[in-house]
Every structure is written in C-alpha cells, then in structure tokens.
C-alpha positions in Angstrom: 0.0 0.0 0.0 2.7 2.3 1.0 4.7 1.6 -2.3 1.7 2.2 -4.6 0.9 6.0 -2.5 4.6 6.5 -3.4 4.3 5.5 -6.9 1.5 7.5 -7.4 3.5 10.3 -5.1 6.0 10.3 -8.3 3.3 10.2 -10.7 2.0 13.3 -9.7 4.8 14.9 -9.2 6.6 14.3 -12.5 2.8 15.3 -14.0 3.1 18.7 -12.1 6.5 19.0 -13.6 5.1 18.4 -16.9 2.0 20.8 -16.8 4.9 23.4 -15.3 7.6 22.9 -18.6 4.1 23.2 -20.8 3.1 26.4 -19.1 6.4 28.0 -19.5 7.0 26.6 -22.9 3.7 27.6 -24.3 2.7 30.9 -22.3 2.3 33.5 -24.3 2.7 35.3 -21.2 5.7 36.1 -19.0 5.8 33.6 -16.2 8.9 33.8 -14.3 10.1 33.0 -10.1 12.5 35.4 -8.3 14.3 34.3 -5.5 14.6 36.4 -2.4 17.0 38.9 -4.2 14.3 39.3 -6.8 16.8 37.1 -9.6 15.4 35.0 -12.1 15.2 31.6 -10.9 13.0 30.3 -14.1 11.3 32.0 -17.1 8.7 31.1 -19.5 9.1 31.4 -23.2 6.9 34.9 -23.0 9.8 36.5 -20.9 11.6 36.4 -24.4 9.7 39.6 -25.3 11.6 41.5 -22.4 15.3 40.6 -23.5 17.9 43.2 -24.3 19.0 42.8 -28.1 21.6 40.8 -28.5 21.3 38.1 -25.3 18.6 34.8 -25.0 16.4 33.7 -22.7 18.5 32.2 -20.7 20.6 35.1 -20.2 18.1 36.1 -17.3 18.7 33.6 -15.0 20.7 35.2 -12.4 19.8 38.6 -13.5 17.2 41.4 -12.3 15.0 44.0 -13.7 17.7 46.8 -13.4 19.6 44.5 -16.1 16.8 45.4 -19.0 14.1 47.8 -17.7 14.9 51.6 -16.7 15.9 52.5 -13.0 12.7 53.5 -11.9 10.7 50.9 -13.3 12.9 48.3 -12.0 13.1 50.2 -8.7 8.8 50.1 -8.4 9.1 46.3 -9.3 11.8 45.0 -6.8 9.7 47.1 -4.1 6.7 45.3 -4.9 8.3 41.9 -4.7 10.4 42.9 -1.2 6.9 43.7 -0.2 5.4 40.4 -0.8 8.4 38.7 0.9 7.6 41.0 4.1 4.0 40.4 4.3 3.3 37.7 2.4 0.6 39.8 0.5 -0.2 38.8 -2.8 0.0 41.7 -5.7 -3.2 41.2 -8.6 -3.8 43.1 -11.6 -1.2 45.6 -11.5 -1.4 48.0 -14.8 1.9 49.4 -14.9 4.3 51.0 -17.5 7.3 49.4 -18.6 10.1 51.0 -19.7 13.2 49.6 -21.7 17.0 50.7 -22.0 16.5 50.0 -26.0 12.8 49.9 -26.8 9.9 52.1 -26.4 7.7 51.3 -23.7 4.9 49.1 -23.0 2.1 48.2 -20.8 1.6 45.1 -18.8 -1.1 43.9 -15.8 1.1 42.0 -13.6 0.1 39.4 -10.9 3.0 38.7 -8.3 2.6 36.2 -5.6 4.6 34.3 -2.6 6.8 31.6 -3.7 7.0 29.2 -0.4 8.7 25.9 0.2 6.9 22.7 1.8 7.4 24.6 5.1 5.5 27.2 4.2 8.6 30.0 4.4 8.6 32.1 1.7 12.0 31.7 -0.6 10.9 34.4 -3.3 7.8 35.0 -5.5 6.1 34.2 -8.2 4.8 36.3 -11.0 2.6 36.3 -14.5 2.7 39.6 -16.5 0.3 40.1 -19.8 1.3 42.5 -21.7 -2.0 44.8 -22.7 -0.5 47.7 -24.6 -3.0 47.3 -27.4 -5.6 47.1 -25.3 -4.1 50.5 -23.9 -3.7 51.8 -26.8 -7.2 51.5 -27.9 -8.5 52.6 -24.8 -6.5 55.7 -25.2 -8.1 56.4 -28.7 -11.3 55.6 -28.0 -10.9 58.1 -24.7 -9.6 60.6 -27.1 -12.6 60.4 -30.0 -14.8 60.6 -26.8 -13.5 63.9 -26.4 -12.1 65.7 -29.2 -13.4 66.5 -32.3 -12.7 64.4 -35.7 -12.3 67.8 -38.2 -10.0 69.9 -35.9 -8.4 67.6 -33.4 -9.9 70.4 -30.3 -11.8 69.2 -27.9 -15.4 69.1 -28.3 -18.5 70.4 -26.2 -18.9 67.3 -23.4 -14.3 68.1 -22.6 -15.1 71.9 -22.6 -18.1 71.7 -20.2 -16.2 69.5 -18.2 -13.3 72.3 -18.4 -15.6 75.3 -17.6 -17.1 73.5 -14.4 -13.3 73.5 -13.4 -12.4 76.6 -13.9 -15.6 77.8 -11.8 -14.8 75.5 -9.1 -11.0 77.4 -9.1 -12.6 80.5 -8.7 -14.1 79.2 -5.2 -10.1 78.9 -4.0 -9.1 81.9 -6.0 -10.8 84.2 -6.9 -10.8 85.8 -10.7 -12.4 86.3 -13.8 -13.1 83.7 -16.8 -14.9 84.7 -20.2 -16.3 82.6 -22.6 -16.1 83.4 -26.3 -18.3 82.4 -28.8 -16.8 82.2 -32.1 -19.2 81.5 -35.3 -17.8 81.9 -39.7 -20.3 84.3 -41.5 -21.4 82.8 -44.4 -19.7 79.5 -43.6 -22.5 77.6 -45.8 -21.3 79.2 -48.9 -18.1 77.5 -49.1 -19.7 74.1 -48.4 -22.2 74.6 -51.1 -19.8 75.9 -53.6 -16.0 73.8 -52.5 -18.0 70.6 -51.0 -17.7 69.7 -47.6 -14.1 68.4 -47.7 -13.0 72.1 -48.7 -15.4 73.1 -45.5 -13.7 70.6 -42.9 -10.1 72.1 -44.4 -11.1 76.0 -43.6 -12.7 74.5 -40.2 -9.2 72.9 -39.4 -7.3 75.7 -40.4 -9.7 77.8 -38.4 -9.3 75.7 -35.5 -5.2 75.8 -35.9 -5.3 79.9 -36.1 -7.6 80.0 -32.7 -5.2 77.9 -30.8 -2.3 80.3 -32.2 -3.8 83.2 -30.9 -5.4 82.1 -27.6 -3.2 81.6 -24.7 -1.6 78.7 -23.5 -3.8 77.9 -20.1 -6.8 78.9 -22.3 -9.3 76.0 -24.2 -10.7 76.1 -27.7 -13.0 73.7 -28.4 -15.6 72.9 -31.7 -19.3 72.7 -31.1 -19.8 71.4 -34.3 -20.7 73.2 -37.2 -18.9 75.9 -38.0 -19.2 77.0 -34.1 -16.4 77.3 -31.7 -16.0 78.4 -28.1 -13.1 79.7 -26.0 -12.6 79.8 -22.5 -10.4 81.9 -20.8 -9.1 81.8 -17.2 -7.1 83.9 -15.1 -7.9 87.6 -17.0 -7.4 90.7 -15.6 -9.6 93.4 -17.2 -11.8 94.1 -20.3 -8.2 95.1 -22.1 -6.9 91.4 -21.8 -10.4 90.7 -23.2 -10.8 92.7 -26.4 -7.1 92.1 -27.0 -8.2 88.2 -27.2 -11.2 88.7 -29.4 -9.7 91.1 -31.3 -6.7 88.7 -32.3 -9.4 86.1 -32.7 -11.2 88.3 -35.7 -8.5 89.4 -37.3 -6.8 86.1 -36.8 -9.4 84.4 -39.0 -10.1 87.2 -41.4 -7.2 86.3 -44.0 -7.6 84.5 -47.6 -7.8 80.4 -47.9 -6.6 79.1 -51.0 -8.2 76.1 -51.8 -8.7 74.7 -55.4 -6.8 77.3 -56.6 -9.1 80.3 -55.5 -9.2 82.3 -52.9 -11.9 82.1 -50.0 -12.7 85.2 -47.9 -13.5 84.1 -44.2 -14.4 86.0 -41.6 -16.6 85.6 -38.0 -18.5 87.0 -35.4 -17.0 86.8 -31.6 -19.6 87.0 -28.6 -18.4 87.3 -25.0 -19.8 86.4 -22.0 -17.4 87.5 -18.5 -18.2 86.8 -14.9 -16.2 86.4 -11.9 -19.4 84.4 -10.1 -17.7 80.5 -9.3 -21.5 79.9 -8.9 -22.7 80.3 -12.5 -24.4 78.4 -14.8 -22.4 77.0 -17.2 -24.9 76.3 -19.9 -25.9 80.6 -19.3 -22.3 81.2 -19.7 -22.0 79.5 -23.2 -25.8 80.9 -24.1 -24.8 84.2 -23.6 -21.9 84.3 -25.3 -24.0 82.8 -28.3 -26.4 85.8 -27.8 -23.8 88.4 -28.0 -22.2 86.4 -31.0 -25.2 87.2 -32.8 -25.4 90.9 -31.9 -21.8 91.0 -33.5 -23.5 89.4 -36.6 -26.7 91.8 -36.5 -24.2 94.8 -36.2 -22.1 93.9 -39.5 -20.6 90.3 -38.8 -16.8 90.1 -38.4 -16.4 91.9 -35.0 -16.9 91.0 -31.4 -19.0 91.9 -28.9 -19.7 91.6 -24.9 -23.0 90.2 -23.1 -24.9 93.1 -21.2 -25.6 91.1 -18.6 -28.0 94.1 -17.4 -30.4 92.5 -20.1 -31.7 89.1 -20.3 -31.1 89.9 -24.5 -29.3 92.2 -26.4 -31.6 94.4 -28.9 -30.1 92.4 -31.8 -30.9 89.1 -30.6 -34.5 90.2 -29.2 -34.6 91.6 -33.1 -34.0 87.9 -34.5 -36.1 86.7 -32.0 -39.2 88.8 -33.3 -38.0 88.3 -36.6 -38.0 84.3 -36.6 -41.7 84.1 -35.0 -42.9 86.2 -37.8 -40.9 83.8 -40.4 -43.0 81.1 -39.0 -46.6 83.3 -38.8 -45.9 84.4 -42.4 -44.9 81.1 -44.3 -41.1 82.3 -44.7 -39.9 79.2 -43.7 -39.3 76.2 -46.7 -38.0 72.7 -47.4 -35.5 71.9 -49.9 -35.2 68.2 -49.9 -31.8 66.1 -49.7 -32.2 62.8 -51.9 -31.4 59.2 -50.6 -30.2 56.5 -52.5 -29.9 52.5 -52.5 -26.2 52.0 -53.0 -27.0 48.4 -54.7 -28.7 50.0 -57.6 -28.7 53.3 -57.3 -32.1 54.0 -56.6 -33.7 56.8 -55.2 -35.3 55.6 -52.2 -36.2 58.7 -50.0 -36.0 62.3 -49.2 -34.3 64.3 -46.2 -36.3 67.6 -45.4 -34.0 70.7 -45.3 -35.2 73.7 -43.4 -34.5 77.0 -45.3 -35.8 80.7 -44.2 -36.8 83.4 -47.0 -35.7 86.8 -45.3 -37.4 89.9 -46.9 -34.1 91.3 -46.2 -31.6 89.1 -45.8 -32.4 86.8 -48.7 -32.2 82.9 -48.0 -30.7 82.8 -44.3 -28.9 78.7 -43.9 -29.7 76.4 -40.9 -26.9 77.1 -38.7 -27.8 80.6 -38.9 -31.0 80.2 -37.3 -31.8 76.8 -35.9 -29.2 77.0 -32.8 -30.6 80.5 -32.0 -34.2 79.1 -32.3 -33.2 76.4 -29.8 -32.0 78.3 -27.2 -35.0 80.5 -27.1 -38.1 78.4 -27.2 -38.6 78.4 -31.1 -37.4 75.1 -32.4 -40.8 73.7 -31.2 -42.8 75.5 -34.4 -39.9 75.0 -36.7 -39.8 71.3 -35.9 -43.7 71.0 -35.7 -43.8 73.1 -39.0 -41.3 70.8 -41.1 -43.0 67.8 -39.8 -46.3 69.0 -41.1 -45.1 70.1 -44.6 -43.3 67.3 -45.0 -45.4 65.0 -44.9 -47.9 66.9 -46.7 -45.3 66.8 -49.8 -44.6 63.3 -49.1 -48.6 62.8 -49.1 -48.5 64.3 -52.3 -45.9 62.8 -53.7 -46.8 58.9 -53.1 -50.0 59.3 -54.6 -48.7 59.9 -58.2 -48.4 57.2 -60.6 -45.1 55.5 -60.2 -43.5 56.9 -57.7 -40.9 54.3 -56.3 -42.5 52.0 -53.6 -41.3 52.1 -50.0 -39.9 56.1 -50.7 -39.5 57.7 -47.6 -39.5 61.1 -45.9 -36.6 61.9 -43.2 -37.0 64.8 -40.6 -34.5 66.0 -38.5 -35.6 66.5 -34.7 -34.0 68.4 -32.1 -33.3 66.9 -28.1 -34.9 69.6 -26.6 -38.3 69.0 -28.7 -38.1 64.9 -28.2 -37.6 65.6 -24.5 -40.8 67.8 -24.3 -44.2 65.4 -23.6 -46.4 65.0 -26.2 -44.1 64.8 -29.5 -45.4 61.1 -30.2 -49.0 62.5 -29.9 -48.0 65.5 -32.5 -46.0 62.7 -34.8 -49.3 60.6 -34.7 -51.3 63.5 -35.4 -50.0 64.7 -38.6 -49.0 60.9 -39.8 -52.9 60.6 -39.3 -53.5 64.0 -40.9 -52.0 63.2 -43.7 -53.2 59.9 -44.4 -49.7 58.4 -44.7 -47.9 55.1 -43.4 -45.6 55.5 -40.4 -42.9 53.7 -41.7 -42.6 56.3 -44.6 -41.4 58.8 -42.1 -38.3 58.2 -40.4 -37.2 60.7 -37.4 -33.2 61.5 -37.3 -31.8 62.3 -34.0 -28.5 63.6 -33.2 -25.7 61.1 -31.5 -25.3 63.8 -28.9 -28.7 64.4 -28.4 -30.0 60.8 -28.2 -26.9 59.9 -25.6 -26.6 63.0 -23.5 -30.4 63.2 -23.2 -30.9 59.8 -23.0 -33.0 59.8 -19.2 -35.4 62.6 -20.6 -36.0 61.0 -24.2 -36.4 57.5 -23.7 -40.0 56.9 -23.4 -40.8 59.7 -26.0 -39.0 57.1 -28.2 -40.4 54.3 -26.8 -43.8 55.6 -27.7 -42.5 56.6 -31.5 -41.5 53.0 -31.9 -44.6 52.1 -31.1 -46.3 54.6 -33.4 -44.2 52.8 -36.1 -42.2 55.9 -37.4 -38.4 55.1 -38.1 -35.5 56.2 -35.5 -32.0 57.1 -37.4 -29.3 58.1 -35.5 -27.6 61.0 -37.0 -23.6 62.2 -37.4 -22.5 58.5 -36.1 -19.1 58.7 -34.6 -19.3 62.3 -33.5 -20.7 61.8 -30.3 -20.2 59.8 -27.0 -22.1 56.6 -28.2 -21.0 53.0 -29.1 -22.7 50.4 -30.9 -23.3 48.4 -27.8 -26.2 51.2 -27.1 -27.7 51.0 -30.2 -30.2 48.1 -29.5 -30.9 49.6 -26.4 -32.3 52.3 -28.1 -34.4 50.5 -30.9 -32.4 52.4 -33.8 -33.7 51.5 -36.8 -31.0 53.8 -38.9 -27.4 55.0 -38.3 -26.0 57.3 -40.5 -22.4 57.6 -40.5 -21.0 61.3 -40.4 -19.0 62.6 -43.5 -16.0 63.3 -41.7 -15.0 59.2 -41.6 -17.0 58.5 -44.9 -14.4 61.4 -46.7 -11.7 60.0 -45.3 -12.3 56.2 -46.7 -10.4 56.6 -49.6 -6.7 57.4 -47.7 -7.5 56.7 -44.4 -7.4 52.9 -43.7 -8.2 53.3 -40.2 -11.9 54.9 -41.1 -12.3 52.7 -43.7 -12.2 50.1 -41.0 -14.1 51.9 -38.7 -16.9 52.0 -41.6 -16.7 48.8 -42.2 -17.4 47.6 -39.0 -20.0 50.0 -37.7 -21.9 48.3 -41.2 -21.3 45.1 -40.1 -22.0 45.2 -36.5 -25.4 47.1 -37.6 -26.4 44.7 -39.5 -26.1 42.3 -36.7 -28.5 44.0 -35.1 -30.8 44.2 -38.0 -29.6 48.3 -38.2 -29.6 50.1 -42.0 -26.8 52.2 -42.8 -26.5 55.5 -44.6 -22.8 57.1 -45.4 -23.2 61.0 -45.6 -21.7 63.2 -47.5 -20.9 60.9 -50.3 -18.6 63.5 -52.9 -16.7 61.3 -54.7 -16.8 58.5 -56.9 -13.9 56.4 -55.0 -16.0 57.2 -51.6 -19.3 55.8 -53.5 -17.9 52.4 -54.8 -16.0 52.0 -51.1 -19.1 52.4 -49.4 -21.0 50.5 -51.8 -18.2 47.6 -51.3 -18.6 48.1 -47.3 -22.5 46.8 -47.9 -23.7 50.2 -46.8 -27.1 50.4 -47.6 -27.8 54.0 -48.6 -26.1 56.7 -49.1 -26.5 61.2 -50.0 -24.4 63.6 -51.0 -23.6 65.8 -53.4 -22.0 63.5 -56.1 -25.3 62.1 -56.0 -27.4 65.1 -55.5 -27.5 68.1 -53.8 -30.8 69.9 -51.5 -33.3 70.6 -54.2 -37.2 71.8 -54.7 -39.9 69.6 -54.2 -40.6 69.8 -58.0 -36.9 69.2 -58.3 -37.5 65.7 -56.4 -40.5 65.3 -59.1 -38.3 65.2 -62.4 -35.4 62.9 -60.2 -38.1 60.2 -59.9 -39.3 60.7 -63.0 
C-alpha cells in the first residue's frame, strides 16, 4: 500500500513538472520565479519579449530587472516583490508601465505572488505579466474620439463643459475672472455649397489651428460642431486682456484660404460672456456668449461683442427673436429636400427635409444661422412642428402619383430639446394621421449627442414613437459619445455615418475600417446604414463595397425643390 501512495506520489509529481515545462514553454505570457533577491530563478518562453538585443532567454537567470528595464521601473518592481516577501501579500492586476533601456515602452497587468517551500517560508515570488498595450492603446483612442473633435483635433463640447465647471470651481479657491467666447464663420455655408464639404472641414481645421495660435496657453478652444467654436479663458485681468483676445481672434481668422486654386474670404462673429461668479451656470455662460455672438452678426458680422448682462437679450438678438416668429406666422420658412439612394442599384429611395428661411431682407438665411438660436430660445418647437407637417404633406402628395418608387420615404430632422418635451409622439401621430400616410414612410433623425446625453429625458418619447411605427436614425455617427453596444438599447432603426469618416475612406485605412465595421456590426443588429456626405466617386464604390445600404451627398445630389425631387423620380 505504502509503495503504490509512493508510486502515485512520483506520478503526480513528474505530471506537475510536466504541466509546469508546458506552461512555460507555451505561455504566451511572461511567467517567471524570483528568489529572495528578486533574480530570475525560471522564465517562460513569454519572458523572451523583455530581452535586451543581443542576449537569450537564458541570459536572465541570475539577472534582475535593473539588467533590462529603466531604473525607476525596476526600482517600483523589486519594491513590490520585497513587499510580498515582508508580508506575504499577494500583488493582482497591476497596470503598470514598462520602460526599456532599448525599446519604447509598454504596458503590462502584472500578478505577483509568494513563492513558499513545503514549510511554508517564503523563498521568493512568483509572477505572471500580460502584456495589454494594445488594449491600452485602444482605450486611449477611443478616450480621445470621446473627447475631441474628428475635423480639428480640439476638444469638443462634453471636454469643454467639463473644463468650464473646473475653472468655476477654481474661482471658489481663488478668486478671478473667466470669459467665454463664442466664435461663429459668416457665411460658412457658402463654401460648403460651392467647394464641398471636404473644402469646408479644411477651412474649419485651419480655423481651428489659427484660434489655438492666438489664444493663450492655459486657455481651451473647443468645436461645437458646425462651423461654431467656443473659447474659454481663465485667469484675465480686465476688459483690455479681453478685447485684445477677441480682437486677435477676428483678425486672426479674417485672411484669404486658398483652396482649389481660389481664394476664400472668411471671416466671423466673436460673442463674449465675463463673470467672476464661481457659482454660475455653465450652460448661461456659453448661451450668452452665443447671444452676444449674434449681436456682433446683426451689427455687421466680423467683429466681437460683450453680453450686457443688465439684459436678459441684447436688442439684436430680441430683433432675430421677433424676426424668426414672424418667419413662421408668415410662411417664410421652406424645405428643400436632400435625396437618398440605394447603393445596390442606385435607386432613389427617400427624401431628407432641409429647413430654409426666405428673409425679406436678408435673402435665403442657412440652418446654422437660425436653428441654434431658435433652440435656445423656445422656437425650435414650431420650426420642428412646422417641417413635420409640410413634410409629410409633400410626401402625401408625392406617393400618390403614378409610379412613384414604392417604400420612398420622408426623413425629418428633430431636435433633443423638442423629443424631451411630452407629447411629441402625440404630434408625430397627429399629422402621420392628418396626412393619411404610413408611419414607416417617415423616419425621425436624431442627433448622437442628443440621443446619448439626453438619454434619461427621451427615452420613453422614443419608446412611444417606436410604437407609433415611425423610423428612429441616429444622425452624425461617430461624432458623439455613443458606441454600438447602445444602439439596440435604443431601438435604432437607422445609423448614418458622419461625412467626416465616410471622406476619409479613400486614404485613411483606419476609417475605412471603422466603416466597415460599424456596417457590419449594424447589420447584426438588424440596423440600415446611410454614409453622408458621399462626394466622390472612390468614396461611393468603397461604401458601396462596405455593404452600406444607402447613401446622400452631393455626387449624387445636392438639396433641391420639391418639384426638383419630381423630375429625379421621374
């Protein structure tokens, strides 16, 4: 009996020998035992990614990390193993940061652990490090998309509110002043319309390059999107430092911006909102400045001016204000509609309704000259409520003519603050019933930003348009703070991809990839999706080899008349 426990004694021990010569002969990673001096004892195959150029594997036995890592993380690392020789106490999950005498660094979770003889003394430890520098890396650029935008590279509106709370909070422990400058391009939807949007994103990175040249180094310019940008500056001293800022800022921009060979003429308006209150209202802050931004355009356009904070609105934006309910009393408001296409056989398969405003004055005034206004001050409602209406009036019209391609659908942009108010499904049912018109034929595009960041206050508005049986898209895809792992939560039926990856397709590997995925991974989920901004023919036949399902632009076609829409079915 005694011989057989001693035979099977041996058996397990040569097996535990085995499964140990397998683990370090196979690990991919670094499994090595240190003895109380913290040398090598044994290493696994994996520790070959850690060796100095020029020696083996076996050249670590007997060495330590100060042989082939930098002092101080060598240092760190033998103070973590004297540690667990003191107390015994086991070291799990460690993310640390290697760094090499010859080779750039790297990132590694580490696991150390006793090593301790039949007696139970411990004689050294034990450790298994994996290195995770991709999955760093990743991390890192998904962190960085999170907060920056795609076009310039600044940082977008979620990093600069973030930013601004901070700088408010400082001004509890010290007191000062901050301002907050809201920078906007006159006439920014010219260029677009005339260069395409590729010449537009290279004047808004330019832009972007000149405001961080003339702000100050503690100060933070970030994009809103658009052809919007704010700057927030900390630590000023009196009006001077501030008009000397805003001042550089204008003429800053104002210069000439070859592109195709001509020249572009660019210009903007600066608004500025100061206060030295660390108990302020961050959103009022950036509002303000956006209402003395459009003063500055009212009075002429390429000049600055300063909120009155005695007034709850300057003159000129109480002037717009008046200005933009009559638009809507008097019928100055109009759609121009954005065609959609099948990318399988170039089909035209639906509309997008474009907002426009006939000024008496002004002539045809663009969306971003308007639309943010009208949201801040309680007008986007009617807008919204009117395109809704009209639209699917037109699209009432427009089914019921002979031939008119089956399935064609009508897309409305909506804004967050309108979703979030109760009652939208009700005025959605309403005119779908009005208008005697399916609910699948009208599909509703929301913003990333506004569908994540108001997610709480949204949800069951949603919930109830689903129900309805209208369409959900999600609009600018990748601009936002979303992921696709949110997407079924929602009940998305649509993602549209924003024209800042779909442009960059043709020469940018990395967003073709990202395209490429974000089709697939929809599709899992039984998602459609539409590239935007489709401008050339290599971006079309990428897309189209991607298995996106739609696309716009203007290589297909540009914003046209309803009647316009008419002779493109034909």
């Amino acid at each position: 009996m005694k011989r057989q426990l001693s035979e099977e004694n041996v058996q397990l021990r040569e097996l535990k020998l085995t499964c140990m010569d397998n683990l370090l002969a196979t690990s991919e990673a670094r499994v090595y035992f240190k003895d109380l001096e913290s040398r090598f004892l044994l290493v696994s195959a994996g520790c070959d990614a850690t060796v100095p150029a020029g020696r083996v594997l076996e050249d670590l036995i007997g060495k330590t990390d100060f042989d082939f890592y930098s002092q101080e993380h060598a240092a760190a690392a033998f103070e973590d193993e004297q540690q667990i020789i003191r107390n015994g106490e086991s070291i799990l999950g460690k993310l640390e940061r290697e760094t090499f005498h010859d080779r750039a660094d790297a990132w590694a979770s580490t696991s150390k652990m006793a090593l301790r003889n039949k007696r139970g003394q411990i004689i050294g430890t034990f450790g298994i490090t994996r290195d995770v520098t991709a999955q760093i890396k990743a991390e890192n650029a998904l962190a960085y998309q999170v907060l920056h935008d795609p076009v310039t590279g600044l940082v977008n509106r979620f990093a600069l509110m973030d930013r601004l709370k901070q700088a408010l909070v400082a001004m509890e422990r010290l007191p000062g002043r901050l301002a907050v400058l809201f920078v906007d391009l006159d006439h920014f939807k010219e260029i677009n319309d005339s260069f395409g949007h590729d010449a537009g994103d290279q004047v808004l990175a330019e832009v972007g390059r000149r405001l961080s040249h003339f702000s100050r180094r503690a100060d933070t310019v970030a994009r809103l999107g658009g052809d919007e940008f704010v700057v927030l500056c900390t630590a000023l001293r009196d009006d001077d430092d501030i008009a000397l800022i805003a001042t550089r800022f204008v003429e800053g921009v104002r210069d000439v911006y070859v592109r195709e060979g001509r020249d572009l003429s660019v210009t903007c308006s600066v608004g500025i909102f100061v206060t030295s209150d660390p108990q302020a209202d961050p959103d009022e802050l950036i509002r303000g400045a956006d209402e003395a931004m459009y003063e500055a355009k009212a009075s002429g356009r390429n000049r600055h001016r300063v909120f009155d904070s005695s007034q709850h609105f300057s003159s000129s934006a109480n002037r717009l204000k008046v200005d933009l309910s009559r638009a809507i009393d008097l019928g100055e408001l109009f759609l121009l509609y954005q065609p959609l296409f099948s990318l399988e056989d170039k089909t035209l398969v639906g509309v997008e309704a474009l907002v426009r405003w006939r000024h008496p004055e002004r002539g045809v005034v663009p969306p971003d000259d308007f639309i943010p206004f009208a949201e801040q001050h309680g007008l986007i409602g009617r807008i919204d409520s009117f395109v809704l209406d009209e639209a699917c009036r037109q699209l009432a019209e427009w089914i019921h003519r002979d031939g008119w391609p089956s399935g064609f659908t009508m897309a409305v942009n909506v804004s967050g603050r309108e979703l979030a108010e109760t009652g939208f499904a009700e005025i959605v049912g309403e005119a779908i019933r009005r208008h005697a018109i399916a609910p699948e034929r009208i599909c509703l595009e929301i913003t990333e930003t506004a569908l994540v960041v108001g997610w709480g206050e949204i949800q069951e508005t949603l919930a109830a348009l689903s129900s309805l049986g209208v369409r959900i898209a999600l609009d600018d895809f990748g601009t936002g703070y979303s992921s696709l792992a949110h997407l079924q939560r929602m009940k998305v039926d649509i993602l549209k991809i924003d024209r800042s990856f779909v442009e960059q397709i043709g020469t940018s590997e990395r967003d073709r990839a990202i395209v490429a995925a974000v089709t697939a991974m929809s599709h899992a989920l039984g998602i459609s999706v539409v590239g935007e901004g489709v401008e050339t023919d290599h971006q079309l036949d990428t897309l189209t080899g991607l298995d996106c399902d739609q696309g716009q632009g203007f290589l297909l076609a540009r914003p046209m008349s309803a009647e316009a829409v008419v002779a493109l079915a034909g």
